[in-house]
C-alpha positions in Angstrom: 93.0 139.3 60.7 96.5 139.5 59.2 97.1 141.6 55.8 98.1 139.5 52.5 97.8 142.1 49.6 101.7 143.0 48.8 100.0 146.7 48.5 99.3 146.4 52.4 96.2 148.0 52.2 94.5 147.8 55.4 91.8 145.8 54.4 93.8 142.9 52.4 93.0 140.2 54.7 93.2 136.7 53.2 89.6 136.3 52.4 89.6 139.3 49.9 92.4 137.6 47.9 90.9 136.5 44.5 91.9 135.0 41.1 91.2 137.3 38.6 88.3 136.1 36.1 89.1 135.7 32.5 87.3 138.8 31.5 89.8 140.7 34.0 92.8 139.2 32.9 91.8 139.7 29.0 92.6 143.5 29.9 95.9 142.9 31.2 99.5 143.0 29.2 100.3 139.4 27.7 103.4 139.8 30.1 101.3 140.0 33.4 99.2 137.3 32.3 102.2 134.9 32.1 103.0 135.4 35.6 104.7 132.6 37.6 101.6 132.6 39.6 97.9 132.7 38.8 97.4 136.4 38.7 95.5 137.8 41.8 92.8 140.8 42.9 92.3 142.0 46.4 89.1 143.1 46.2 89.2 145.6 48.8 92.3 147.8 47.1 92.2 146.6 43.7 96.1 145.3 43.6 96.6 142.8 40.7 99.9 140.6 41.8 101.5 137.4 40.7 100.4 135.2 43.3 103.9 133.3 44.0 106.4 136.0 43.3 103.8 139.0 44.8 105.6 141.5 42.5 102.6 144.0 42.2 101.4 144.8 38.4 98.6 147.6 39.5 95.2 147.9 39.7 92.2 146.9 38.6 89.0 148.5 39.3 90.2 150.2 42.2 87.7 152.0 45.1 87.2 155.6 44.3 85.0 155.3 41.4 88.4 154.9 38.8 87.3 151.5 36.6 89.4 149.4 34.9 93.0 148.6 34.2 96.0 150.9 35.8 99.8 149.7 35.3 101.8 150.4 38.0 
C-alpha cells in the first residue's frame, strides 16, 4: 500500500488516515482548527495535518507512550 501521512511514516497508508474527533481537536490551537481542510490523524504516527493543504501541525498521541498534544 502507498504512504499518505505528509510525515511519511512507514505505516501511513490510506486506511490509517482519520478525522480527528472533537475531543481531539478541542486540544488543538484555534489556528489549527481553522484549517482549510478538516484536520486529520494518522493513527499509526500520530501526525495531525490539514487535510487539503497537508501542512503538518504535530502530533497527537504519538506511539512511544508520549499522550497528548505536541506542536511541531
Amino acid at each position: 500500500m502507498k504512504t499518505v501521512c505528509p510525515h511519511s511514516c512507514s505505516g501511513g497508508t490510506q486506511d490509517r488516515q482519520r478525522d480527528m474527533t472533537d475531543g481531539m481537536l478541542s486540544k488543538l490551537p484555534d489556528d489549527h482548527r481553522k484549517a482549510v481542510g478538516t484536520p486529520k490523524r494518522c493513527s499509526y504516527c500520530g501526525c495531525v495535518y490539514d487535510s487539503v493543504s497537508k501542512r503538518v501541525f504535530g502530533k497527537y498521541d504519538p506511539p512511544m507512550g508520549r499522550e497528548g498534544w505536541h506542536p511541531r
